[in-house]
Structures are given as C-alpha cells and as structure tokens.
SERO-4910 file (N, C-alpha, C, O; in steps of 0.05 Angstrom, whole numbers):
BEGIN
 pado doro    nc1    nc2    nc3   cac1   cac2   cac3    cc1    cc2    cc3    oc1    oc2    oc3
  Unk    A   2942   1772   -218   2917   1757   -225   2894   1768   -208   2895   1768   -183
  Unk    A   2875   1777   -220   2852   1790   -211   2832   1769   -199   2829   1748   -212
  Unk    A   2819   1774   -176   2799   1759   -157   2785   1739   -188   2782   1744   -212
  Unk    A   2781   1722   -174   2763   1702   -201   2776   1694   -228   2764   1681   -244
  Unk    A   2806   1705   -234   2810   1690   -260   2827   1665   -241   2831   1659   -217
  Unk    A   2832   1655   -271   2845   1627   -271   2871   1626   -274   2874   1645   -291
  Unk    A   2893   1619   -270   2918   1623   -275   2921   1607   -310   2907   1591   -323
  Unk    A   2944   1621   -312   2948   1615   -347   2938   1593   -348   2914   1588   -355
  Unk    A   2970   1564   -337   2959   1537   -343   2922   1523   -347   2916   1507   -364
  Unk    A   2904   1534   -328   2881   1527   -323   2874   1533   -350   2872   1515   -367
  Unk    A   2871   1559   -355   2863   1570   -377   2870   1556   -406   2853   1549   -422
  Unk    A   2898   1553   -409   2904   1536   -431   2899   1517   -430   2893   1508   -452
  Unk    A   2896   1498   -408   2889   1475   -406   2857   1468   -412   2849   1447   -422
  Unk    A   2842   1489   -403   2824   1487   -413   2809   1490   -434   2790   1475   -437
  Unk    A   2819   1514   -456   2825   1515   -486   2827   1487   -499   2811   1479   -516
  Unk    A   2852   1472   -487   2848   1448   -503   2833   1426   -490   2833   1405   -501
  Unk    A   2821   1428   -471   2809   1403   -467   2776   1406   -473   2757   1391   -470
  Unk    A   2780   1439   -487   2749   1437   -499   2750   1437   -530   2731   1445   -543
  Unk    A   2775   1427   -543   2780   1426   -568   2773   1394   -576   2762   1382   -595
  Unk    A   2787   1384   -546   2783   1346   -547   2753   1345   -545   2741   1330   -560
  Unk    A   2740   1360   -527   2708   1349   -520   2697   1350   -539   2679   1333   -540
  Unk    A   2698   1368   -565   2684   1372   -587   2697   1369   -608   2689   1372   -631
  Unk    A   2714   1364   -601   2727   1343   -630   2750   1349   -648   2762   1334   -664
  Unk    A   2755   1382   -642   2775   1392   -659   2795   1380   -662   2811   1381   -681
  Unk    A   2798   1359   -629   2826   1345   -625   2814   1318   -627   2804   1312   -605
  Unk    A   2813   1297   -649   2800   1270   -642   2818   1257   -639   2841   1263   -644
  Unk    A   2808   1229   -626   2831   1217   -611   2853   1207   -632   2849   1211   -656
  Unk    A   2872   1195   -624   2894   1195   -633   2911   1218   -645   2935   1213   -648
  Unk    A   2902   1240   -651   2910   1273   -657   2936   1280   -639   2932   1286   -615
  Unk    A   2959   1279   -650   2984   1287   -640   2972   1318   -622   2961   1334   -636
  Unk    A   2973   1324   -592   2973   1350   -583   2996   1373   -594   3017   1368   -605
  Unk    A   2986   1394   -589   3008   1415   -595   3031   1410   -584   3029   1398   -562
  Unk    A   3053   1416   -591   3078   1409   -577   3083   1431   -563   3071   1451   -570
  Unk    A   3100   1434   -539   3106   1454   -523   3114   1479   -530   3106   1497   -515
  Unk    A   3128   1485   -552   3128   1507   -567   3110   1512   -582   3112   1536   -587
  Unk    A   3084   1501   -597   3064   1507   -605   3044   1527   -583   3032   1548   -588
  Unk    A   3046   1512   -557   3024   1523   -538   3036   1551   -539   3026   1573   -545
  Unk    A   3060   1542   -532   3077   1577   -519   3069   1594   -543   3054   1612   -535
  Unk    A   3072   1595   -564   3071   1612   -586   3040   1624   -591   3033   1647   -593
  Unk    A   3022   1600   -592   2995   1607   -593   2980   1614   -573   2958   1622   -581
  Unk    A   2982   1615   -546   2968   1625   -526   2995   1645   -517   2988   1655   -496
  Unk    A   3017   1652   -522   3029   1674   -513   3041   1672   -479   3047   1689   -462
  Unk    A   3041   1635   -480   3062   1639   -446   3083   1621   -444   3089   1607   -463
  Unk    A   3094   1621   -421   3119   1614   -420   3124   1583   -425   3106   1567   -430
  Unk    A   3146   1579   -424   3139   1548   -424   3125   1529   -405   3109   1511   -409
  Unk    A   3139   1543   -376   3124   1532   -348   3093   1522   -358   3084   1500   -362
  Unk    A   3085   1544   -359   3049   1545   -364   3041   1530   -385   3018   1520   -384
  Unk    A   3063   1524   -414   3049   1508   -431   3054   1476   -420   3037   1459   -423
  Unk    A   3077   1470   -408   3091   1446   -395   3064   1441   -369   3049   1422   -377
  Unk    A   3057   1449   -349   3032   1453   -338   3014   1444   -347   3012   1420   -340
  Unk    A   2994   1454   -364   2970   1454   -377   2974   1419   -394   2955   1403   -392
  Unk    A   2997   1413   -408   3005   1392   -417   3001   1367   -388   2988   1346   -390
  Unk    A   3010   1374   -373   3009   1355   -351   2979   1345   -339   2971   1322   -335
  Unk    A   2961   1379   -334   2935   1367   -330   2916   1354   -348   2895   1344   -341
  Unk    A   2924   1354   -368   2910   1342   -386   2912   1309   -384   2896   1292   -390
  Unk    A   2943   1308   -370   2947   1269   -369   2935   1277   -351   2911   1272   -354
  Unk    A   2941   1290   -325   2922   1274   -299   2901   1276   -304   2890   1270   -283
  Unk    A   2883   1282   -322   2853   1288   -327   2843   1262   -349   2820   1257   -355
  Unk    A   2872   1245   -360   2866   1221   -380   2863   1230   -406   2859   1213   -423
  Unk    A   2864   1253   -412   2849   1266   -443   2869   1257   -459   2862   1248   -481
  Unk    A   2900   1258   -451   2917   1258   -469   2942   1235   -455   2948   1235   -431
  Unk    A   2955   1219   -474   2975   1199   -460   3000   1198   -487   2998   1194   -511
  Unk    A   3024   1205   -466   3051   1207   -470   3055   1184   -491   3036   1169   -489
  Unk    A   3069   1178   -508   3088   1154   -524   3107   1155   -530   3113   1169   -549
  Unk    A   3122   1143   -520   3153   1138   -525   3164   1146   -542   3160   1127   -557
  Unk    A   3179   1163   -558   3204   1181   -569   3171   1196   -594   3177   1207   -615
  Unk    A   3144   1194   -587   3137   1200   -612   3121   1222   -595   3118   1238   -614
  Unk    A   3107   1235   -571   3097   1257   -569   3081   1248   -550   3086   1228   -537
  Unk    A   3051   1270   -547   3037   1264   -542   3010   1258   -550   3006   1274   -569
  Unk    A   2992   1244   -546   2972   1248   -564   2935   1244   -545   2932   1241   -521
  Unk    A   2918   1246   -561   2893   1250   -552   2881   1226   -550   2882   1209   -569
  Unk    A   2869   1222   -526   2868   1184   -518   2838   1182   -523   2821   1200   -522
  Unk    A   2836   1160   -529   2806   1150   -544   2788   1150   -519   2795   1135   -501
  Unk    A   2762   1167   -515   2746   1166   -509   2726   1147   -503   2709   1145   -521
  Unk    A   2721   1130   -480   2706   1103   -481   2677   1121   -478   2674   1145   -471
  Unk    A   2658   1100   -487   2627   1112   -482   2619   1098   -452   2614   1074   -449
  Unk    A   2619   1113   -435   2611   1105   -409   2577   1085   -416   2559   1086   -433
  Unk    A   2583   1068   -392   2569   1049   -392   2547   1045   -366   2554   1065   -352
  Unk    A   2531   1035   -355   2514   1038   -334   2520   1010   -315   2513    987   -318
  Unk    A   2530   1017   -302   2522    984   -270   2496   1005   -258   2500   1027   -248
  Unk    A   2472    992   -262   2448    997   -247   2453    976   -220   2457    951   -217
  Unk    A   2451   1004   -199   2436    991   -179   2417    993   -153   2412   1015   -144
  Unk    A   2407    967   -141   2374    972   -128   2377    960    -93   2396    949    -81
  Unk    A   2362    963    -89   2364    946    -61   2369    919    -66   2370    909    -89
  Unk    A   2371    902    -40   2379    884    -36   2348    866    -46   2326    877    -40
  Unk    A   2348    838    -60   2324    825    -68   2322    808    -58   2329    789    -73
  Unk    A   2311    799    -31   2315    761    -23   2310    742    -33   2323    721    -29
  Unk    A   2289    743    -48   2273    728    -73   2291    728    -96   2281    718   -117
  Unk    A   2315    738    -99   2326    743   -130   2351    719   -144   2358    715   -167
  Unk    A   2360    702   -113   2376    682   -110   2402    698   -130   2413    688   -150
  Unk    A   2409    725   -116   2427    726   -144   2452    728   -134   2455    735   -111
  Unk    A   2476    720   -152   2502    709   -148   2513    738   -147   2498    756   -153
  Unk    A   2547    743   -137   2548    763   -135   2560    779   -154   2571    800   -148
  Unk    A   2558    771   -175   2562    791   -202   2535    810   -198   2538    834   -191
  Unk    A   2504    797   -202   2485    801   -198   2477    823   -178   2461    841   -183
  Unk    A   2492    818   -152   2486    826   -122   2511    860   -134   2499    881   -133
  Unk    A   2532    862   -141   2542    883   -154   2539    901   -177   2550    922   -182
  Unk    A   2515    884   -194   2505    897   -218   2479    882   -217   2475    857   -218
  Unk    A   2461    905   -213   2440    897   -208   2413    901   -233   2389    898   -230
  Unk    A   2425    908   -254   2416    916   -282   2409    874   -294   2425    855   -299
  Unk    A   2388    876   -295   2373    846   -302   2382    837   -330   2381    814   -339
  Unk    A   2395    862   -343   2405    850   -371   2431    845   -364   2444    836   -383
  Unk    A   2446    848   -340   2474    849   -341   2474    813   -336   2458    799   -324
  Unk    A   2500    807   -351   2516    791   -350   2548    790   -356   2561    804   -371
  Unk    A   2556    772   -341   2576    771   -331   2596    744   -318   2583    723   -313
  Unk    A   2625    743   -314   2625    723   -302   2645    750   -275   2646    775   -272
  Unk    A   2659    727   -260   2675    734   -239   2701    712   -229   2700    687   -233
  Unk    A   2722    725   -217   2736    715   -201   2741    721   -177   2739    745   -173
  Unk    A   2747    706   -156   2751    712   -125   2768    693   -115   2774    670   -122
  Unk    A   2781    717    -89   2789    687    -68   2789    704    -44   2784    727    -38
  Unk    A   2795    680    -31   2783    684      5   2794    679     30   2783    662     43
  Unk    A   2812    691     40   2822    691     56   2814    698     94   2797    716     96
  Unk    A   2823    689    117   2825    698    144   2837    723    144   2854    728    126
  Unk    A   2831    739    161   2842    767    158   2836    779    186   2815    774    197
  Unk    A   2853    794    196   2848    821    223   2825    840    215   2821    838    190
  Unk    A   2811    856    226   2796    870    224   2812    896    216   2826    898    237
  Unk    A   2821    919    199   2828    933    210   2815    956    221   2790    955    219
  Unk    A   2828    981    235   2811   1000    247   2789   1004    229   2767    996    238
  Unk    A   2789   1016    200   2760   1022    189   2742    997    188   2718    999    193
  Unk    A   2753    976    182   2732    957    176   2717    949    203   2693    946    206
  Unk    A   2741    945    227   2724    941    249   2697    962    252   2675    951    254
  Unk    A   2699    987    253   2684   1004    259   2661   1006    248   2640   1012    259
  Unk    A   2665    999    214   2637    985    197   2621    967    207   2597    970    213
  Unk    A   2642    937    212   2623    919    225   2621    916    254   2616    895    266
  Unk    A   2627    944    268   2614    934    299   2637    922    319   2633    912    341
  Unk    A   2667    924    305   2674    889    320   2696    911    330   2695    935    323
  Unk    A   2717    899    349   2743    903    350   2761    894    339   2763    872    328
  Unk    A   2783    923    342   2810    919    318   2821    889    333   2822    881    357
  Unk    A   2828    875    306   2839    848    302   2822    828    305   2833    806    303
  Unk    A   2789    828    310   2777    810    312   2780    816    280   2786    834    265
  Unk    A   2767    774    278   2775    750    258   2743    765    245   2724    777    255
  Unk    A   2752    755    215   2736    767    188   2744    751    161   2768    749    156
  Unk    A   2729    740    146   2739    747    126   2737    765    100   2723    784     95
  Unk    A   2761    747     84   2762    775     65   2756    762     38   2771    745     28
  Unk    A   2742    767     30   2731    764     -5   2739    787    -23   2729    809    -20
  Unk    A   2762    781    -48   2771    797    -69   2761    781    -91   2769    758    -97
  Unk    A   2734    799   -108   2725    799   -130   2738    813   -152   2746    835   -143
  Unk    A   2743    810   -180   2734    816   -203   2722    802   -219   2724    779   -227
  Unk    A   2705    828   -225   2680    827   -243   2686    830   -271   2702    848   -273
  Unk    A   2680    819   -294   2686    815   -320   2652    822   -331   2629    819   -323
  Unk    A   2666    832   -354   2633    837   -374   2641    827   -401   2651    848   -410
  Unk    A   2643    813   -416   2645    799   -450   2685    807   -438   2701    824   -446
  Unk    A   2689    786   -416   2719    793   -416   2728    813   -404   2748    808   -390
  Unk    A   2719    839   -402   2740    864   -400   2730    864   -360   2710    856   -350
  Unk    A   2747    873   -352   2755    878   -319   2736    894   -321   2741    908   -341
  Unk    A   2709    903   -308   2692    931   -308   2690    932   -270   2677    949   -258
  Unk    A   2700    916   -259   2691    926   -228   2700    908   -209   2700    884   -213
  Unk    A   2711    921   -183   2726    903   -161   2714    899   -140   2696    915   -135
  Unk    A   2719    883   -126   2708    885   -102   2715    870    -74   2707    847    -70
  Unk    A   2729    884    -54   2732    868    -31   2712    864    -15   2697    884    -17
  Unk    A   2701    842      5   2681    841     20   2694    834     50   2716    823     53
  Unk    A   2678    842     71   2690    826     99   2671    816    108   2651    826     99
  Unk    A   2664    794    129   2638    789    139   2658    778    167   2679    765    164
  Unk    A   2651    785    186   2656    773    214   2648    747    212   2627    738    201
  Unk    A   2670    731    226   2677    704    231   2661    702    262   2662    680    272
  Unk    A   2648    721    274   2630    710    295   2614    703    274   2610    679    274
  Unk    A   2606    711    261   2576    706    247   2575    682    241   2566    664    254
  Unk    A   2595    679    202   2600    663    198   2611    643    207   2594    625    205
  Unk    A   2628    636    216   2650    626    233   2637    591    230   2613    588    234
  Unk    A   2652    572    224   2642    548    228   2616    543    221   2601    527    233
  Unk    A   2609    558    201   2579    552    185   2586    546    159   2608    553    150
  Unk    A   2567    532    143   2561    528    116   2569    554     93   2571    554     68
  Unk    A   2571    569    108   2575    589     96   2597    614     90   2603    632     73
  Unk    A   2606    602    115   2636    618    117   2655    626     97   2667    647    101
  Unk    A   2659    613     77   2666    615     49   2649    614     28   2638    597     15
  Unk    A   2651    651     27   2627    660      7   2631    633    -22   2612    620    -30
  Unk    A   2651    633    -30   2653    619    -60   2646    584    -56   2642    568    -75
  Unk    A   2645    579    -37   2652    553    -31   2622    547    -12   2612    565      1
  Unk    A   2608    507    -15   2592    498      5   2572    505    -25   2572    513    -48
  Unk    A   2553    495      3   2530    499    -11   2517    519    -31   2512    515    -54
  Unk    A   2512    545    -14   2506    570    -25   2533    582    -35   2536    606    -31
  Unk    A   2556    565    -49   2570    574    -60   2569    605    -79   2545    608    -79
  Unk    A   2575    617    -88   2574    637   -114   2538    647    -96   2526    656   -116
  Unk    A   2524    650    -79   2506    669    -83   2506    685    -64   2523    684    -46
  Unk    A   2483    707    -67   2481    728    -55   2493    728    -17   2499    710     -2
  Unk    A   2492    768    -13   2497    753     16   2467    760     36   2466    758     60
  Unk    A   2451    766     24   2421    754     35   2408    723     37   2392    713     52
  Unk    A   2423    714     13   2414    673     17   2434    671     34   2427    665     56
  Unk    A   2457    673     31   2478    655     48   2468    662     72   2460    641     84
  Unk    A   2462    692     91   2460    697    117   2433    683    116   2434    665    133
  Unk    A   2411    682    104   2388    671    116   2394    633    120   2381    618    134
  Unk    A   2408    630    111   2412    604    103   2424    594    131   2419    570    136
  Unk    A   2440    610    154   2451    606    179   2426    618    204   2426    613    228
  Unk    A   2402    635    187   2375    641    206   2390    669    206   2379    680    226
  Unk    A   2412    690    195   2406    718    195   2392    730    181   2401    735    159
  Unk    A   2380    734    185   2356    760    163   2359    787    163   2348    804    177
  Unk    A   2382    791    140   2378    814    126   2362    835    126   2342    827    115
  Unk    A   2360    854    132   2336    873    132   2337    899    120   2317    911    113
  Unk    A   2362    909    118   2378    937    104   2406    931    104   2422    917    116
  Unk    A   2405    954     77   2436    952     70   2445    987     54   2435    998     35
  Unk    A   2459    994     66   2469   1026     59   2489   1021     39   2503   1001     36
  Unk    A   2488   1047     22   2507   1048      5   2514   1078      7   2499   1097      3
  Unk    A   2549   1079     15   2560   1104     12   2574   1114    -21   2589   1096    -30
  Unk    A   2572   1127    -32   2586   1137    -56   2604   1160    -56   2599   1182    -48
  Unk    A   2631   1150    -70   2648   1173    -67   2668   1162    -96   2661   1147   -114
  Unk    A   2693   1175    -93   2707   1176   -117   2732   1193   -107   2734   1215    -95
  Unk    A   2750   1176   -114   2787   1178   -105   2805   1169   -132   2796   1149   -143
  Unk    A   2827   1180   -142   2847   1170   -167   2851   1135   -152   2857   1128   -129
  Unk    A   2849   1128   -164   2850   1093   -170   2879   1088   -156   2896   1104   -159
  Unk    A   2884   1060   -137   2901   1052   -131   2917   1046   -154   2904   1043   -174
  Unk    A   2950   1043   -156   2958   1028   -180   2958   1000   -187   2963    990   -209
  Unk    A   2950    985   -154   2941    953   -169   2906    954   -173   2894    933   -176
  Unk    A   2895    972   -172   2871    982   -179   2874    987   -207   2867    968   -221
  Unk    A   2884   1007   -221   2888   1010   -251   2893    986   -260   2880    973   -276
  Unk    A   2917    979   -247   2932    952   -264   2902    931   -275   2895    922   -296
  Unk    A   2893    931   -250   2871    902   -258   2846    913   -271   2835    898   -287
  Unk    A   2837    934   -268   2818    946   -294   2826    965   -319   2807    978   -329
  Unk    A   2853    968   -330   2862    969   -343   2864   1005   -356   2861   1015   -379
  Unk    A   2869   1016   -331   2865   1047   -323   2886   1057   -326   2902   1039   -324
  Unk    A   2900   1086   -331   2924   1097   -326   2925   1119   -300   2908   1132   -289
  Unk    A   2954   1116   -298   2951   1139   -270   2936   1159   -270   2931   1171   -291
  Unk    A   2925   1165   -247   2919   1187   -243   2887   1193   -250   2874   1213   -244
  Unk    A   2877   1161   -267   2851   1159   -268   2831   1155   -241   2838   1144   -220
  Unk    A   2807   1164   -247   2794   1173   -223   2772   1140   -220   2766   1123   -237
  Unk    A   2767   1142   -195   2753   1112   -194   2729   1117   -177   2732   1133   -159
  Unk    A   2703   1105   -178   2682   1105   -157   2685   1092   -144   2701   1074   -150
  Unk    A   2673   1090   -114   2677   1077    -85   2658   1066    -79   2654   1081    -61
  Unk    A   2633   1046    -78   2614   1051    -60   2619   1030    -42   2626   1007    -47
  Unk    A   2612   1044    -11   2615   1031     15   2589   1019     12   2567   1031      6
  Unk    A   2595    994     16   2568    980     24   2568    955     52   2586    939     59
  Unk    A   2532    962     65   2539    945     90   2507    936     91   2486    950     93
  Unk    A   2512    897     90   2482    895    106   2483    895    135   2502    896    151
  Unk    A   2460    895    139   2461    893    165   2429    875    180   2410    883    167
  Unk    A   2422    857    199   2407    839    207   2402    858    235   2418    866    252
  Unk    A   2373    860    231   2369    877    263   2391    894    270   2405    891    290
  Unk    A   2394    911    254   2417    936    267   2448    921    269   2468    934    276
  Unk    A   2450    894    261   2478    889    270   2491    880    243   2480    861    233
  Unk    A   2518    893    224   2535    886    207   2541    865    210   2554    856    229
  Unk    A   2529    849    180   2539    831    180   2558    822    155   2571    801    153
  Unk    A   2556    847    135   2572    839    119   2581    879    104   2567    899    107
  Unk    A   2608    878     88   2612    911     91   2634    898     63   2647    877     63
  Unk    A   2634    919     44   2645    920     18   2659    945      8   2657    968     15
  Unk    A   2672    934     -8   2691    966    -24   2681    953    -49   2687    931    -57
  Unk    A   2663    969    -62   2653    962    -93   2673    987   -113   2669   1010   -106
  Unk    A   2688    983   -132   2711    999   -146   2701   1003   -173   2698    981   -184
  Unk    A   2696   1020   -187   2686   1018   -214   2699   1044   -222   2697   1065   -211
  Unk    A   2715   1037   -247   2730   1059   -266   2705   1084   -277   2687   1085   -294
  Unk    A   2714   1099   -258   2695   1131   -268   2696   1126   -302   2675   1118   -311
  Unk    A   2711   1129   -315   2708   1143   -346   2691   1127   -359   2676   1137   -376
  Unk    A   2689   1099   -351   2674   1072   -367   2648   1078   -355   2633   1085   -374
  Unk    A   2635   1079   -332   2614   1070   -322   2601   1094   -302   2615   1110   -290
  Unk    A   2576   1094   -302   2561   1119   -287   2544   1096   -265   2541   1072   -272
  Unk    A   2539   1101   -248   2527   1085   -229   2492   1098   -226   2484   1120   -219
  Unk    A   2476   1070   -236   2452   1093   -230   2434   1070   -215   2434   1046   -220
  Unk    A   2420   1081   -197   2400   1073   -181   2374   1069   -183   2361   1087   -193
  Unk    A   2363   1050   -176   2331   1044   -177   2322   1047   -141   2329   1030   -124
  Unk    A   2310   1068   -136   2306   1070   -109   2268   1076   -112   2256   1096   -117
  Unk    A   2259   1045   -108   2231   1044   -108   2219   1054    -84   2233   1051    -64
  Unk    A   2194   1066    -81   2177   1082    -64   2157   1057    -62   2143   1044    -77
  Unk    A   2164   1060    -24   2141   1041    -10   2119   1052      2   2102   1038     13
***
C-alpha cells in the first residue's frame, strides 16, 4: 500500500456508504451479501466481512435475524438551539437544555445524595467525596427520548435550603439561575464544553440508539462570582440532532 491510499476495507466501505448517501442504496435495501462485495470489488472475504462491519459501526446498515443485512432509515436531524443563560426567562429545565423558544417538551427526573467523584469534584471546586447532588433527566419531544441529562450541585450550597431538590419546593421544575438566586446566589456565567464519544449502552437503551452510535456531550457549569455552583452532562444522539448556538454580541 502506497503512502496515502486507503486499505481495501476503507475503500469498499466507502463505495457503499456513498451508494447509501445518495440513494442507490435506500433504506430498507437488502446490502450486498459477502460474496457479492468479494466478486464486485475483487477482494478477499476479510476485506468484504470488514467494510460490512464499518458500515454497522457507522449505523448506515443493521443486521436481522436469519434474513441479512440491510440499509437503516435515515432520521432528518433536528436542532436543540442553544443560548446563554436568561434570568428573566423563569425557564424550567427542558427550557434551560433546549433553549429554542418553539421547543416544547415534557421531562422526567430523580434525585438523589451522591459522593463527588474525582471529575466532578474538580468541576465544582470541592473535594473527592464531598456531598452533592445528583439530578438524572430525560427529555422527551411529542414522546420520543431526544436528550439526557445528569446534573450535580454541591450540598454546601444547596444543602438545607428551599432548594436543594431541584424537582421539588417551591422553585420546583425551574431553572438553575431562579432556584440559586432564590437562596441570594447570583449566577453570572456559565461555560459550555462540546465533544462527542459512541453512546453508553444504558445511554442508547434510553434514547433509542444502536451500538456503536455516536453521541454529543456538552459539559456545562454555572458559576456565582468565580465559584461552581452547579455542572451537567447534557447527552444528545448525534444522528437526530445538530446543536446550534445563539452567541449574542455585547
């Protein structure tokens, strides 16, 4: 193999996954069977068995039981817009995770005491095993699972306030700029990291993903005068959803 080519598999694999992008292969379309590849691109089986494989880890194509393989239906990606944090916006945290004014939505959560662990401590400032808790969201859109989300907020903060249980009290279900101002923290910034890792499998399971599907990450952290007070894993299925930003100029 000469500097800069691709090895077979890549190559075949890529052949057909530009047959799927443009349609030659529409979904549900039985793929070539393993002796098809071999015969028409001229390699071994390894390489057609290969190229067959990256195509599942890539989602294009999914296995079925005694009948083959075939070409998996293409969702039309969808948009979670989002903006800074709004203090004025009183918004709940479907809202506070999709920040698109037409979005609606409902949610489920629960809420647990929890250890800090090493990364999370390091987010919010604290030491490993100081007390936190832990908020596990999903987010629903007309029904379907579109986004997850764990939250932690230090139990110094919260701790024995009105507010300690994001879902619960008064400022039940809202943002975490009302609830912290609501104890006298004032919010002032909040970062958002973005990245993208293949999906846990109780990650797939609950947004309704197959292995090896790829997922977005965004780290998110407010913070009151330089100090974390609250730090998130926001999870959204890559293939469904593009994440886009409103970043207004002051």
């Amino acid at each position: 193999m000469t500097f800069g080519e691709q090895p077979a598999y890549l190559r075949v694999a890529g052949d057909l996954r530009k047959k799927i992008v443009d349609g030659s292969l529409p979904p549900h379309t039985r793929l070539p069977s393993q002796a098809r590849i071999r015969e028409e691109y001229g390699v071994s089986d390894t390489v057609a068995l290969e190229a067959r494989k990256v195509l599942m880890a890539e989602g294009l194509v999914e296995g079925r039981s005694g009948s083959g393989t075939y070409v998996r239906e293409r969702p039309v990606p969808r948009r979670v817009a989002r903006s800074g944090y709004r203090p004025d916006s009183g918004a709940t945290p479907f809202r506070q995770e999709q920040a698109d004014v037409s979005a609606r939505g409902t949610w489920e959560s629960h809420s647990a005491q929890a250890e800090a662990s090493g990364a999370i401590a390091e987010r919010l400032g604290l030491q490993v095993g100081d007390r936190v808790m832990c908020t596990k969201y999903v987010f629903r859109d007309a029904g379907e699972a579109m986004m997850l989300s764990t939250s932690w907020e230090p139990l110094a903060v919260t701790g024995r306030t009105p507010v300690m249980l994001p879902e619960e009290g008064p400022l039940g279900g809202m943002g975490v700029v009302e609830r912290m101002a609501a104890i006298d923290v004032i919010v002032d910034n909040v970062t958002e990291e973005v990245g993208a890792r293949p999906g846990l499998a109780e990650e797939l399971s609950a947004l309704g993903g197959v292995p090896g599907h790829v997922v977005v990450v965004i780290q998110r952290t407010y913070y009151a005068s330089g100090r974390p007070v609250e730090t998130a894993d926001v999870v959204v299925p890559a293939d469904r959803y593009r994440i886009a930003y409103h970043l207004p100029v002051k």
